[in-house]
Backbone as XML, in Angstrom:
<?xml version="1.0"?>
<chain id="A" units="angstrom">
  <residue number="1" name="UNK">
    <atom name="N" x="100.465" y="108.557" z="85.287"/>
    <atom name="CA" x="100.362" y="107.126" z="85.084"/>
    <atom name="C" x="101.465" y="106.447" z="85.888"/>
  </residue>
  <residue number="2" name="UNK">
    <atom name="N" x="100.993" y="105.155" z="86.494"/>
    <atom name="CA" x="101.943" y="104.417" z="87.430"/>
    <atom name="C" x="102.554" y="103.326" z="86.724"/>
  </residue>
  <residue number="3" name="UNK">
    <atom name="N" x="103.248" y="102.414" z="86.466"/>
    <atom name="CA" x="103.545" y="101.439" z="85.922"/>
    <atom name="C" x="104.297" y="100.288" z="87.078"/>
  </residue>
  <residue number="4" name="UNK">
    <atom name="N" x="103.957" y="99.757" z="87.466"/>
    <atom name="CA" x="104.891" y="98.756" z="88.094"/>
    <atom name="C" x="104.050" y="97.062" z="87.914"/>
  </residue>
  <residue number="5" name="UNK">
    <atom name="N" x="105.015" y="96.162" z="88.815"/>
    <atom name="CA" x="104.625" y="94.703" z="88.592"/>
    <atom name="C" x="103.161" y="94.596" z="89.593"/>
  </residue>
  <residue number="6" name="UNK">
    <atom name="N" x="102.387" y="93.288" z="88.690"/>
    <atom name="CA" x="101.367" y="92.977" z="89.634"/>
    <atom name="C" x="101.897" y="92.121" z="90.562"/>
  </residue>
  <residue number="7" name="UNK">
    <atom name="N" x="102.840" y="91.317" z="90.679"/>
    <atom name="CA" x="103.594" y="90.392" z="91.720"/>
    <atom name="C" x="104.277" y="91.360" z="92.391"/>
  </residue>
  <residue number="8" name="UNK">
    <atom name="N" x="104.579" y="92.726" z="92.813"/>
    <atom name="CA" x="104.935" y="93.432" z="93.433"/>
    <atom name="C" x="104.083" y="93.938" z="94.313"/>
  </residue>
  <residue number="9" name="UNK">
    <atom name="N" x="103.387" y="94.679" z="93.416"/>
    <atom name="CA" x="102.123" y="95.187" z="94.010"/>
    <atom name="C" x="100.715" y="94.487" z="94.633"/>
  </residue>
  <residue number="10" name="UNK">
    <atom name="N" x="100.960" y="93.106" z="94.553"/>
    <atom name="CA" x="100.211" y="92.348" z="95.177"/>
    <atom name="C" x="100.557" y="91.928" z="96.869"/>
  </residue>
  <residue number="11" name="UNK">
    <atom name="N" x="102.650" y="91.589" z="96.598"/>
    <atom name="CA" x="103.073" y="91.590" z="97.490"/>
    <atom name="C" x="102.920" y="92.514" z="98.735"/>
  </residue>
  <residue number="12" name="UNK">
    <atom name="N" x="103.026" y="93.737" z="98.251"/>
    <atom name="CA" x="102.740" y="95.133" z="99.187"/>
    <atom name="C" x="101.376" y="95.433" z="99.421"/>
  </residue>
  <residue number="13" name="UNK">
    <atom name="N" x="100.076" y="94.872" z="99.203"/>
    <atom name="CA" x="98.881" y="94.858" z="99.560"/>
    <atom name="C" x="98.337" y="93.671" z="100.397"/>
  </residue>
  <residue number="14" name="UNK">
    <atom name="N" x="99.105" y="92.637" z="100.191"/>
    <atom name="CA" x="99.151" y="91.254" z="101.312"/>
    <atom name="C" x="99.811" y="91.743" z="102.457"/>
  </residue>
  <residue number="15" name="UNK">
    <atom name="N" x="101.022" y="92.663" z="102.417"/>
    <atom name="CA" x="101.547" y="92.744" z="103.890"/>
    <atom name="C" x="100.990" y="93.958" z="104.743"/>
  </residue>
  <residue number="16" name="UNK">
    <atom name="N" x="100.303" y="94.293" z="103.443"/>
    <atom name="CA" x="99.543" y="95.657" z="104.183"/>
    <atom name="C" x="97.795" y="94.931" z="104.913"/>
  </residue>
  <residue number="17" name="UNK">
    <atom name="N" x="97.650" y="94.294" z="104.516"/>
    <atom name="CA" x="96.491" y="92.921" z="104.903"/>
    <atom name="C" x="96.950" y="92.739" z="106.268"/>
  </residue>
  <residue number="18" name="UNK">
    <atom name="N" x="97.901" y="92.010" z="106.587"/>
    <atom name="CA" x="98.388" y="91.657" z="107.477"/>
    <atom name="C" x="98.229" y="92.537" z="108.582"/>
  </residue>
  <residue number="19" name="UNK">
    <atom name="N" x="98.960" y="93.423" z="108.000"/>
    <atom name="CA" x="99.235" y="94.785" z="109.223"/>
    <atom name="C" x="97.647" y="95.077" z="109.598"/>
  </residue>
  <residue number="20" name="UNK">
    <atom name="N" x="97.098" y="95.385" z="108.649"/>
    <atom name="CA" x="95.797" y="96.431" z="109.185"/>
    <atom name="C" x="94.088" y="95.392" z="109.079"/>
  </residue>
  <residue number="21" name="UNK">
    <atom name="N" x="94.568" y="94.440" z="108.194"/>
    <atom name="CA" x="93.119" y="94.296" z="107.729"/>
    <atom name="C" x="92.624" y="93.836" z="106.644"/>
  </residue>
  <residue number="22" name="UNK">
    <atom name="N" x="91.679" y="93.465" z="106.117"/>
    <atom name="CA" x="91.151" y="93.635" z="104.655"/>
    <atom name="C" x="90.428" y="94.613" z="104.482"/>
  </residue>
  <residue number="23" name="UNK">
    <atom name="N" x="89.468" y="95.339" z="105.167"/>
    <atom name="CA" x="88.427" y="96.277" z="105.476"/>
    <atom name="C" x="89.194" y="97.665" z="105.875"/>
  </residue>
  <residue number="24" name="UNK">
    <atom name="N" x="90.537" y="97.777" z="105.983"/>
    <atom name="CA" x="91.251" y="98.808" z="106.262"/>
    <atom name="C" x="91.845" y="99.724" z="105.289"/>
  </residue>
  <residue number="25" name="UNK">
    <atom name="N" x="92.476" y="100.759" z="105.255"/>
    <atom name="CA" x="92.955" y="101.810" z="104.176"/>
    <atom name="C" x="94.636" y="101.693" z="103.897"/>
  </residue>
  <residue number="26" name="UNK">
    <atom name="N" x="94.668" y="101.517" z="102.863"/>
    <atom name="CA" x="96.175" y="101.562" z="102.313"/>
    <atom name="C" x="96.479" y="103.200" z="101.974"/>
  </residue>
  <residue number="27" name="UNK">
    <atom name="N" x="97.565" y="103.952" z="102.208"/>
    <atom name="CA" x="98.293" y="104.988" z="101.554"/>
    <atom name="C" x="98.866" y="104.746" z="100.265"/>
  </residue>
  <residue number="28" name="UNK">
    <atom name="N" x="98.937" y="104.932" z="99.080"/>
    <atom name="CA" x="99.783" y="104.661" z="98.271"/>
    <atom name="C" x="100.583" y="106.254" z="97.570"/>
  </residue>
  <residue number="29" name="UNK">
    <atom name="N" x="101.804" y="106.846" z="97.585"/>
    <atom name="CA" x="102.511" y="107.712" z="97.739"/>
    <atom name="C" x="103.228" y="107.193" z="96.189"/>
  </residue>
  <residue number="30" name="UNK">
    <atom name="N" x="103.242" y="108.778" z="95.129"/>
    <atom name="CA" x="104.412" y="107.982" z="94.512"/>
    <atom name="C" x="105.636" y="109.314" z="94.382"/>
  </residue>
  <residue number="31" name="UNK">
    <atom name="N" x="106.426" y="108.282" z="93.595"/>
    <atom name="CA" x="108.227" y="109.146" z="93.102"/>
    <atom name="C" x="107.972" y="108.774" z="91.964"/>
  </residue>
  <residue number="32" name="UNK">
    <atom name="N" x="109.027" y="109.282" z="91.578"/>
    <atom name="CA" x="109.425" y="108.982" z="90.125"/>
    <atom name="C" x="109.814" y="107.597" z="90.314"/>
  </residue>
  <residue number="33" name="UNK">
    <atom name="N" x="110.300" y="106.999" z="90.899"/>
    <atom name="CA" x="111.227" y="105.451" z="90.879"/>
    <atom name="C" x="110.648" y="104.447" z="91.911"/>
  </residue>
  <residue number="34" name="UNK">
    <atom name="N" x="109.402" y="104.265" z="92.301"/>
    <atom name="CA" x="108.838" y="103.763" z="93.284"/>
    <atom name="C" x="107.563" y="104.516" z="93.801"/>
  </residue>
  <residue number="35" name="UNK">
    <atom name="N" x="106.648" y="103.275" z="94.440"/>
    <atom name="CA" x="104.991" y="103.272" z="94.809"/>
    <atom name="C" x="105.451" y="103.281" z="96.198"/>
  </residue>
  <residue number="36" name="UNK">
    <atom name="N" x="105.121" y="103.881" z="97.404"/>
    <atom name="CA" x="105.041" y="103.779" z="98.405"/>
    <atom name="C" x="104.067" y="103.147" z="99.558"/>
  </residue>
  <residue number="37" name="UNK">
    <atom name="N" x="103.389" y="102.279" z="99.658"/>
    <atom name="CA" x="102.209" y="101.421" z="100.038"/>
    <atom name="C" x="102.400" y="101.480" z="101.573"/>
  </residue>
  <residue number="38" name="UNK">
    <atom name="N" x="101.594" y="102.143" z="102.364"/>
    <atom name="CA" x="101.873" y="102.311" z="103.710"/>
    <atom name="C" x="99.987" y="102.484" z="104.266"/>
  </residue>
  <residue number="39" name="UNK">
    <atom name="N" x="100.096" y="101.231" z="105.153"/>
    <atom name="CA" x="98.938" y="100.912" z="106.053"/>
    <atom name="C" x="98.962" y="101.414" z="107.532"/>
  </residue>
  <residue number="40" name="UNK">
    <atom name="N" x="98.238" y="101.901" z="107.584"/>
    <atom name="CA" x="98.219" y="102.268" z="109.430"/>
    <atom name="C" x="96.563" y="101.908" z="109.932"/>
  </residue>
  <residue number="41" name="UNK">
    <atom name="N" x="96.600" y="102.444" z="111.505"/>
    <atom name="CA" x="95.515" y="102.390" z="111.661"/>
    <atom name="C" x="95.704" y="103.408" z="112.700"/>
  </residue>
  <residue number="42" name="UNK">
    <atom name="N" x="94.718" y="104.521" z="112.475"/>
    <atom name="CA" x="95.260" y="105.844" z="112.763"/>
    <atom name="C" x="96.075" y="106.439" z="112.904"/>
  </residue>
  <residue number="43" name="UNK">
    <atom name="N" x="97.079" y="106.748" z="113.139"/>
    <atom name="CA" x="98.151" y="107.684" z="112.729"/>
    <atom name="C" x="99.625" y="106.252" z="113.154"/>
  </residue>
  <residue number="44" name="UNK">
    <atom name="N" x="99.504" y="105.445" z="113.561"/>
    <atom name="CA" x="100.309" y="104.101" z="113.687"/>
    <atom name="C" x="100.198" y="103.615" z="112.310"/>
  </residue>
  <residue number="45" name="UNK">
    <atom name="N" x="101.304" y="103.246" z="111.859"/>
    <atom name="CA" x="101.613" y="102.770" z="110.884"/>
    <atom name="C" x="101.951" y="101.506" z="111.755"/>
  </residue>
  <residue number="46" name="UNK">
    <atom name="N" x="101.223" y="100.011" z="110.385"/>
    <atom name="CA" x="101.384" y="99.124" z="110.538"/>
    <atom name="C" x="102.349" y="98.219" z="109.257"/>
  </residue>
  <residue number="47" name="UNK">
    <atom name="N" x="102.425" y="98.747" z="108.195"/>
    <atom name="CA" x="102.484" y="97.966" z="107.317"/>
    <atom name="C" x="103.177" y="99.070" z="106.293"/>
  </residue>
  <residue number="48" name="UNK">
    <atom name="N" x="104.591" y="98.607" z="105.445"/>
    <atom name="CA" x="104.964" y="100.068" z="104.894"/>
    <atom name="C" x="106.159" y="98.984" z="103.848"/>
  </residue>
  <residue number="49" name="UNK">
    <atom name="N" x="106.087" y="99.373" z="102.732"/>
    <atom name="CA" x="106.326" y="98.650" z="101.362"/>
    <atom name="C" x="106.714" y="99.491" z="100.622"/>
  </residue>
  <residue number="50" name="UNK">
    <atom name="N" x="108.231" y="99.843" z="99.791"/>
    <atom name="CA" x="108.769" y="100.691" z="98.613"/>
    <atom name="C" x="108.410" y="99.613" z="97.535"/>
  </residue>
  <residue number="51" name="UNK">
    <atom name="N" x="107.662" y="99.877" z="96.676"/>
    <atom name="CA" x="107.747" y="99.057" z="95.202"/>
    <atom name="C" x="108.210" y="99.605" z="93.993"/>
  </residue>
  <residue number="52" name="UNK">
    <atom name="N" x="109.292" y="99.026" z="93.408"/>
    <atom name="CA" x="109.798" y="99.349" z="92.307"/>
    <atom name="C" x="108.594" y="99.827" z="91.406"/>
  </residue>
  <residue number="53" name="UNK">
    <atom name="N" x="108.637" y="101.143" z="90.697"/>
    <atom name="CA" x="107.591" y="101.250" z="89.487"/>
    <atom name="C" x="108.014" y="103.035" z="89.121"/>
  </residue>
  <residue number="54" name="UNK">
    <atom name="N" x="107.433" y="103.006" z="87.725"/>
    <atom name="CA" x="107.651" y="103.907" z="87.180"/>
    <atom name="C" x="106.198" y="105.211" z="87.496"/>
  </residue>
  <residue number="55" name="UNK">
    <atom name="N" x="106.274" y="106.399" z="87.795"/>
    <atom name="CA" x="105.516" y="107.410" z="87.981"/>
    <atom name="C" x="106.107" y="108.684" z="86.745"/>
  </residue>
  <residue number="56" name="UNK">
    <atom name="N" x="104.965" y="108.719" z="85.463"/>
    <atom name="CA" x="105.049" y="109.738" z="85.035"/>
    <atom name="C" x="103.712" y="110.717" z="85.185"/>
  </residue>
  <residue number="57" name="UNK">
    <atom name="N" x="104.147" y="111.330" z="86.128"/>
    <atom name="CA" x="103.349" y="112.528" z="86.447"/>
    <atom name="C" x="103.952" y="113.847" z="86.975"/>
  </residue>
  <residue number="58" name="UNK">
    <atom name="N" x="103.339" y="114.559" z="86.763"/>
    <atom name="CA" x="104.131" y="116.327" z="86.758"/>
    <atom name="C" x="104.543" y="115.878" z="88.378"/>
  </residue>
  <residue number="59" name="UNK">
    <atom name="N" x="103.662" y="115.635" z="89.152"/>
    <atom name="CA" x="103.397" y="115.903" z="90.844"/>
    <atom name="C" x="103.299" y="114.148" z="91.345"/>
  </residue>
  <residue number="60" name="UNK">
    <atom name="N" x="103.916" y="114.265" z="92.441"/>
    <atom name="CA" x="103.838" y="113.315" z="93.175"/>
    <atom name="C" x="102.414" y="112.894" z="93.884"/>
  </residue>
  <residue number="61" name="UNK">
    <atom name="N" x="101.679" y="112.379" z="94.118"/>
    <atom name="CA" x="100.037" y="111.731" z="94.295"/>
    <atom name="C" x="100.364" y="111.160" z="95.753"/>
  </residue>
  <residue number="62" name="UNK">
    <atom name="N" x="99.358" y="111.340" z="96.490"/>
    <atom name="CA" x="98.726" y="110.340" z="97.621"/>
    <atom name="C" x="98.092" y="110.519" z="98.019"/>
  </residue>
  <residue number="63" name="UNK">
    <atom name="N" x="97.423" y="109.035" z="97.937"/>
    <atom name="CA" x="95.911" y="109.034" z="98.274"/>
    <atom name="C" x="95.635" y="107.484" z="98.651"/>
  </residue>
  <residue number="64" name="UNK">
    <atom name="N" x="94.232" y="107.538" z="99.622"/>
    <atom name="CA" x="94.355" y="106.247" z="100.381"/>
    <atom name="C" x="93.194" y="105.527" z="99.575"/>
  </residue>
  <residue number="65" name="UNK">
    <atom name="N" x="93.521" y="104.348" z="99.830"/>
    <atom name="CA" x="91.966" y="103.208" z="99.442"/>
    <atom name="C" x="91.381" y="102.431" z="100.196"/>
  </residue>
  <residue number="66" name="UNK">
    <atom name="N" x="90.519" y="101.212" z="100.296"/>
    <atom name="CA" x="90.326" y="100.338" z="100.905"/>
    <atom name="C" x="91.179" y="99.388" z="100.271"/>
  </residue>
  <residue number="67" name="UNK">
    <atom name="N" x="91.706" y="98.565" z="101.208"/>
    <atom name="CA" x="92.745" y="97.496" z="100.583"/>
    <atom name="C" x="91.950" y="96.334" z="99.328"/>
  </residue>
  <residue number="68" name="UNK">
    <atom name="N" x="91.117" y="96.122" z="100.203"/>
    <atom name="CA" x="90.434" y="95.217" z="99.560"/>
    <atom name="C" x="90.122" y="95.431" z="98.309"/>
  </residue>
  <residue number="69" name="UNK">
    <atom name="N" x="89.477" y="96.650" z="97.823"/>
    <atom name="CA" x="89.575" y="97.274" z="96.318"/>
    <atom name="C" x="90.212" y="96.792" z="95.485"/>
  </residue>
  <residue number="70" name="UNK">
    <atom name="N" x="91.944" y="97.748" z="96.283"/>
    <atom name="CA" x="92.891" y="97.747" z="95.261"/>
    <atom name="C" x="93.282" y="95.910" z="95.070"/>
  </residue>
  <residue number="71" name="UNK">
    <atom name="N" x="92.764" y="94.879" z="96.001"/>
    <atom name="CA" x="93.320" y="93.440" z="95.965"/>
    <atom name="C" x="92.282" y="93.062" z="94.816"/>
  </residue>
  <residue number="72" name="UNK">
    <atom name="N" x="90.941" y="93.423" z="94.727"/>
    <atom name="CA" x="90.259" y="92.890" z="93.717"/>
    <atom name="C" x="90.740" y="93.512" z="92.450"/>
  </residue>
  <residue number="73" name="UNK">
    <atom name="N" x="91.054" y="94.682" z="92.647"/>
    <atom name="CA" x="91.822" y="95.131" z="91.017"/>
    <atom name="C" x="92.991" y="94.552" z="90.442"/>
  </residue>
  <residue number="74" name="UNK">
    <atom name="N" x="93.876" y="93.867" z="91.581"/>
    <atom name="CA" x="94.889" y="92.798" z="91.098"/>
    <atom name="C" x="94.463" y="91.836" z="90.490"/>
  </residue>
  <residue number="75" name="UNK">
    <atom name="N" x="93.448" y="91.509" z="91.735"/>
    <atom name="CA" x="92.555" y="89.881" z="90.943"/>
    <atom name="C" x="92.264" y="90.131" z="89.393"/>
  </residue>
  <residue number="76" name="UNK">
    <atom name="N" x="91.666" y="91.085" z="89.372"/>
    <atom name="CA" x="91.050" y="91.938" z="87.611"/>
    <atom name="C" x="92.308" y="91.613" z="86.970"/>
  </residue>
  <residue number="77" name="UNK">
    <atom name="N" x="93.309" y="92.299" z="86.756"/>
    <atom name="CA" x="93.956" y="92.692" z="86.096"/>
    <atom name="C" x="95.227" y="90.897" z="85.975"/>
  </residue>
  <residue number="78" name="UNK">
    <atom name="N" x="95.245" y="90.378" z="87.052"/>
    <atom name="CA" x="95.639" y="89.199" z="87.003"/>
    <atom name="C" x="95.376" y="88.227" z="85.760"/>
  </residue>
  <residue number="79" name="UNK">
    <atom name="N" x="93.760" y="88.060" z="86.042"/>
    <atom name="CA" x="93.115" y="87.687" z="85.244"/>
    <atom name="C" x="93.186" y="88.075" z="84.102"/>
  </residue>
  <residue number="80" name="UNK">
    <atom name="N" x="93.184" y="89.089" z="83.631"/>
    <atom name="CA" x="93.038" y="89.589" z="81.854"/>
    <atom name="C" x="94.231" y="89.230" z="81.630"/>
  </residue>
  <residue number="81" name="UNK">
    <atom name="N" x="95.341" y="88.994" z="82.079"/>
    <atom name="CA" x="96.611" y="88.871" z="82.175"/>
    <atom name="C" x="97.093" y="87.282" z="81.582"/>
  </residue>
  <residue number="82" name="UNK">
    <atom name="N" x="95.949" y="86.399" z="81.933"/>
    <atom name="CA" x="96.444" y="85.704" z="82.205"/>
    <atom name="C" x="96.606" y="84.290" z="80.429"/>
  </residue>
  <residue number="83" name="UNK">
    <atom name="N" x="97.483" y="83.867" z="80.376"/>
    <atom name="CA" x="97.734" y="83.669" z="79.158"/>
    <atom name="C" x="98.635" y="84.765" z="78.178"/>
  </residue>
  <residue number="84" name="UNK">
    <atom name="N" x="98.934" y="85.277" z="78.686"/>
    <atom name="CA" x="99.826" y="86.857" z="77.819"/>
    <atom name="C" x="100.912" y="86.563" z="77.503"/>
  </residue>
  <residue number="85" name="UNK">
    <atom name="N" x="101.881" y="86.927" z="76.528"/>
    <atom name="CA" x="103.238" y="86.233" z="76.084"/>
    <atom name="C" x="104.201" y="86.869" z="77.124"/>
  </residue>
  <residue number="86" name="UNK">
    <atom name="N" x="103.961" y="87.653" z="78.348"/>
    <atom name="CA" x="104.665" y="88.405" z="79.467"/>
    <atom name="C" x="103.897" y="87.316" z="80.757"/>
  </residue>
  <residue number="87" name="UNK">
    <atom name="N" x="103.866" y="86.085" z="81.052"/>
    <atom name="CA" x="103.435" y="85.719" z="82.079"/>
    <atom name="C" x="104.339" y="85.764" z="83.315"/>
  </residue>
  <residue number="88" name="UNK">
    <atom name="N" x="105.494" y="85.750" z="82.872"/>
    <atom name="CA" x="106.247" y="85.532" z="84.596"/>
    <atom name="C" x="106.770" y="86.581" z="85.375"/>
  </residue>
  <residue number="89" name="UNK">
    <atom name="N" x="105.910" y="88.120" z="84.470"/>
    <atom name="CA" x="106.229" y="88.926" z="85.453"/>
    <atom name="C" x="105.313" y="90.215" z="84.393"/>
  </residue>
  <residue number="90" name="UNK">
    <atom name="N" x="103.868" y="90.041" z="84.441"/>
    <atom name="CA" x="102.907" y="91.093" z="84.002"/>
    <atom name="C" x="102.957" y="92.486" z="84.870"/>
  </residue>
  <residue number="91" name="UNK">
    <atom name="N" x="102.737" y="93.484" z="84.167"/>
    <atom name="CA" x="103.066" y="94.604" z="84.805"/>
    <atom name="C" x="101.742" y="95.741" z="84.187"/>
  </residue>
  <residue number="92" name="UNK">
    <atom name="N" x="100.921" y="95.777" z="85.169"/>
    <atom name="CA" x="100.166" y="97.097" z="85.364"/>
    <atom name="C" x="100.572" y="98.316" z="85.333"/>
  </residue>
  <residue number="93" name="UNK">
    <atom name="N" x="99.484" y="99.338" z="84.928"/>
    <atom name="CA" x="99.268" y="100.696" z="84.987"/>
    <atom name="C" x="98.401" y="101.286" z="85.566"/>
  </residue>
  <residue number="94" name="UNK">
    <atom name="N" x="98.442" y="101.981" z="86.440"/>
    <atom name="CA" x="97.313" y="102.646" z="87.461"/>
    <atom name="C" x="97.470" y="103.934" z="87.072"/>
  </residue>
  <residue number="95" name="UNK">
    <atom name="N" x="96.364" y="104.961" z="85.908"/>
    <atom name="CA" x="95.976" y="105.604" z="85.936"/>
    <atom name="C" x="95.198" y="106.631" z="86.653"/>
  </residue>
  <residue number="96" name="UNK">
    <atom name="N" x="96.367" y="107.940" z="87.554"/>
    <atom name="CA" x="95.571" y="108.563" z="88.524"/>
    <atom name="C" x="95.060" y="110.062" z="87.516"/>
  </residue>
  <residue number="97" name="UNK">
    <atom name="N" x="93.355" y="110.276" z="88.033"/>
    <atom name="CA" x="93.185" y="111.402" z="86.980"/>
    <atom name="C" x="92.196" y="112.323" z="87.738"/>
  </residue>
  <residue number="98" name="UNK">
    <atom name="N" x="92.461" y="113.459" z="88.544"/>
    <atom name="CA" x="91.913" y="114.114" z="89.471"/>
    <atom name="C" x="91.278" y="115.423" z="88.169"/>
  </residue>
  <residue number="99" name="UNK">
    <atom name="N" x="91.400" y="115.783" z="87.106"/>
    <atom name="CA" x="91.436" y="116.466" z="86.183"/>
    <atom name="C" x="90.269" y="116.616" z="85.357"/>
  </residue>
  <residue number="100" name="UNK">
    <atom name="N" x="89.890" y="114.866" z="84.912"/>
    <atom name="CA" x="88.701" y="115.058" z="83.871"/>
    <atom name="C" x="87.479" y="114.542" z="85.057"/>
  </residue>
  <residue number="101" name="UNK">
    <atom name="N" x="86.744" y="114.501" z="84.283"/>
    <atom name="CA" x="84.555" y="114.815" z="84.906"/>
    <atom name="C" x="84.762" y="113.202" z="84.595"/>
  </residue>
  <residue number="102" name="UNK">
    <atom name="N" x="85.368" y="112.719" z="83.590"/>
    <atom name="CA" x="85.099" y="111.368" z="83.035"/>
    <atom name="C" x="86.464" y="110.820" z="82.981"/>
  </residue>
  <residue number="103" name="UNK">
    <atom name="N" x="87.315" y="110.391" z="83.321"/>
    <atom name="CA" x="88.255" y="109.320" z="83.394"/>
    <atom name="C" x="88.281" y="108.281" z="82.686"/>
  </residue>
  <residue number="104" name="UNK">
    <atom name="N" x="86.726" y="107.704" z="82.785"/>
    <atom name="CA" x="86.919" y="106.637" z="82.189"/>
    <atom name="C" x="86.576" y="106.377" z="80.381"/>
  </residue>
  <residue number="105" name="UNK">
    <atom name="N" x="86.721" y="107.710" z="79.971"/>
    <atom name="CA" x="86.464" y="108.227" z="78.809"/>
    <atom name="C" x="87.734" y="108.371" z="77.768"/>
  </residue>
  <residue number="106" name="UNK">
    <atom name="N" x="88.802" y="108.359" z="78.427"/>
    <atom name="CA" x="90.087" y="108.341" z="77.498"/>
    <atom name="C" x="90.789" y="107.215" z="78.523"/>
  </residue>
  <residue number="107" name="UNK">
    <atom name="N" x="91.661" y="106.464" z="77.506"/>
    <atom name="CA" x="92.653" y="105.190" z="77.796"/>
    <atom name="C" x="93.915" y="105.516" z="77.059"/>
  </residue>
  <residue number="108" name="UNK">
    <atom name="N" x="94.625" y="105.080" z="77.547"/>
    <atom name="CA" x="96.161" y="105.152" z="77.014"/>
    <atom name="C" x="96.606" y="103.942" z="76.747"/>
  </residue>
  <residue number="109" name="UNK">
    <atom name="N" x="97.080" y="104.173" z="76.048"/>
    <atom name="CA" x="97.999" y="102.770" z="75.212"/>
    <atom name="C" x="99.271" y="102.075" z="76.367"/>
  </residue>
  <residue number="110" name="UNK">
    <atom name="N" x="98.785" y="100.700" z="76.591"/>
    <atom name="CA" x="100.224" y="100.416" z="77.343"/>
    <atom name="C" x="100.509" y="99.231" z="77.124"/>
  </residue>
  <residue number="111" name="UNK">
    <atom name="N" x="102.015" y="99.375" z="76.309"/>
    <atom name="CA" x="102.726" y="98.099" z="75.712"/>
    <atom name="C" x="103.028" y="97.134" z="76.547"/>
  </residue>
  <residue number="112" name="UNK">
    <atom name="N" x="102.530" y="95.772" z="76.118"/>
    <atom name="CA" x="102.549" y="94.720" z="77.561"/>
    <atom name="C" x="101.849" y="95.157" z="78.628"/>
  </residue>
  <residue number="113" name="UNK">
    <atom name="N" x="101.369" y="95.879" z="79.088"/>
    <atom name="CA" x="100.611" y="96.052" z="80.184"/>
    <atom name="C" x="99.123" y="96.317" z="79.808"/>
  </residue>
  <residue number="114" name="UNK">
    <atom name="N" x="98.475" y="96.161" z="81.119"/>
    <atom name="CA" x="97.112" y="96.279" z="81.284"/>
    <atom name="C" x="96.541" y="97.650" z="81.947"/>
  </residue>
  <residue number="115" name="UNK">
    <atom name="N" x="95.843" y="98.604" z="80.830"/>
    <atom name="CA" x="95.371" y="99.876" z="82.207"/>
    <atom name="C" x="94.551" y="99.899" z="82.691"/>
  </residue>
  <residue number="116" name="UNK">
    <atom name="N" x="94.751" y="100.612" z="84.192"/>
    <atom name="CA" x="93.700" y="100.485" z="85.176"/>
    <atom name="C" x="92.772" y="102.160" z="85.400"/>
  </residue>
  <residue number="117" name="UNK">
    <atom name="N" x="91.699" y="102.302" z="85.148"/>
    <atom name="CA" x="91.437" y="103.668" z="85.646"/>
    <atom name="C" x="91.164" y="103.873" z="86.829"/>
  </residue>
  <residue number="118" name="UNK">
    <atom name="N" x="91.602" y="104.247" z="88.064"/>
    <atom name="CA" x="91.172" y="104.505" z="88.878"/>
    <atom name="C" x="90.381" y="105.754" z="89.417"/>
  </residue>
  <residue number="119" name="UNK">
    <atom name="N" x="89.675" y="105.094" z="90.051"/>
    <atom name="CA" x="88.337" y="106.539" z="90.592"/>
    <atom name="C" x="89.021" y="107.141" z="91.862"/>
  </residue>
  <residue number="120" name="UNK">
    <atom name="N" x="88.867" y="108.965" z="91.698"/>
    <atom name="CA" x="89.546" y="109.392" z="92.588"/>
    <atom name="C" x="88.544" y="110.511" z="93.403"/>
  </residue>
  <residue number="121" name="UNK">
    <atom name="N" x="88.290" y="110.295" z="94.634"/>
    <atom name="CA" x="87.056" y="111.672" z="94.965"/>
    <atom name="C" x="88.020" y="112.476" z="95.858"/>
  </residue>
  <residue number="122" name="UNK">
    <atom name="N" x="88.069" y="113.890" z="95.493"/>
    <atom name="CA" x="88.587" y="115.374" z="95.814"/>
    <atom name="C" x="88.235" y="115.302" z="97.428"/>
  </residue>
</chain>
């Protein structure tokens, strides 16, 4: 599970926009103490963002998306967000789950935050 800000992580998907595209692929890499958001367009990197956030997972993850996706899942999660007694700085969870057949079958509890399941293909 990932935890960081949606005003972070929005930030680092706008400059990754910039760099590559809307229709283009984001990297997202994590640590324990930071999301790594890095756009290229073939092996050129255009666009490359450390975001503060929390990673509890055994193993470090990376894996790419279409930007645009992950910008409508901000929009999502913006939205449910919006009115929350945490408005001036809401903070997501991006659930990575390479493990179960169904993902979207178990949810985890996240205090002040909103979870996201994300779909992951092998």
């Amino acid at each position: 599970m990932l935890s960081l800000s949606i005003a972070d992580f929005q930030r680092a998907l706008t400059l990754a926009t910039i760099g590559v595209g809307e229709n283009q692929v984001v990297t997202l890499s994590t640590a324990p103490e930071h999301l790594l958001s890095v756009a290229a367009k073939g092996e050129e990197r255009q666009a490359e963002d450390q975001i503060p956030a929390q990673w509890s997972g055994s193993l470090p993850l990376r894996y790419s998306f279409n930007i645009q996706y992950l910008m409508d899942v901000v929009d999502s999660v913006k939205e449910t967000t919006k009115g929350s007694e945490d408005t001036e700085d809401p903070h997501m969870a991006l659930r990575f789950d390479v493990s179960e057949k169904d993902p979207t079958s178990t949810f985890a509890e996240v205090p002040g935050g909103v979870l996201v399941v994300m779909p992951i293909r092998e």
